[in-house]
C-alpha positions in Angstrom: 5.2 6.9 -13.1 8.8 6.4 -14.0 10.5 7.0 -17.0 12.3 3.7 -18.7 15.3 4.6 -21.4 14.3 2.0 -23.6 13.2 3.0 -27.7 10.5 0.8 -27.4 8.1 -1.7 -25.5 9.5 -4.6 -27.3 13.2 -3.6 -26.2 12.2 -3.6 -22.8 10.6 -6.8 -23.1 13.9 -7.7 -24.5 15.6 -6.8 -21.2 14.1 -9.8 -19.1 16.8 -11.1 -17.0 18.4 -7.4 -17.0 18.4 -4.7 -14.8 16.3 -1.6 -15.0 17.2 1.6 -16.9 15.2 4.1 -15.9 14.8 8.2 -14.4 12.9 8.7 -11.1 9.8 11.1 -11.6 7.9 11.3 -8.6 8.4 14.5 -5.8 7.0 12.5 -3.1 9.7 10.1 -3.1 11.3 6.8 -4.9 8.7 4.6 -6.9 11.2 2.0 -7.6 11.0 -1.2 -5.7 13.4 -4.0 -6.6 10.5 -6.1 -5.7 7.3 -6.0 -7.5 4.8 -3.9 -9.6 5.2 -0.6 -10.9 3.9 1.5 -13.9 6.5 2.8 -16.6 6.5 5.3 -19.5 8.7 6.6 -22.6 7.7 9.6 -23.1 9.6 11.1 -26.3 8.6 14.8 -25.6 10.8 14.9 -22.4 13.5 12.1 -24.2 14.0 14.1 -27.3 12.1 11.7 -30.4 10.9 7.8 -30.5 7.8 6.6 -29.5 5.7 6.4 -26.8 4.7 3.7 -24.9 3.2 3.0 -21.4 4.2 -0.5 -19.5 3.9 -2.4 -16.3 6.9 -3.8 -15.2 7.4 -6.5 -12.6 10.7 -7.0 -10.6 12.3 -9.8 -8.9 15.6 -9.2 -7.3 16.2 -6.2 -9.1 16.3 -7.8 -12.2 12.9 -7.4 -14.6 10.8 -10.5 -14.8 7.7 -9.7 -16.7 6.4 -6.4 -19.3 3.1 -6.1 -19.8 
């Protein structure tokens, strides 16, 4: 599960159209795909504050096209 640098769920929903911004986490290689499904988290214990929230994201082009 990647991490997303977003404050919340509805500011990544914001980002349609945009880019990822986001921290690798995984040791058995990249989870990214600029192309299709993945899962995402904020997780404010390893961010320093917020909330947390859990997401899937869906890519197109490397640009986000759906949160949900």
């Amino acid at each position: 599960m990647m991490i997303v640098h977003y404050d919340s769920k509805k500011a990544l929903k914001a980002s349609i159209g945009a880019p990822l911004r986001y921290s690798e986490t995984s040791m058995f290689g990249a989870e990214y795909t600029p192309n299709g499904k993945f899962a995402v988290a904020r997780r404010p214990h390893l961010q320093g504050g917020g909330r947390e929230f859990f997401a899937e994201v869906t890519m197109a082009e490397g640009l986000i096209v759906a949160v949900s």
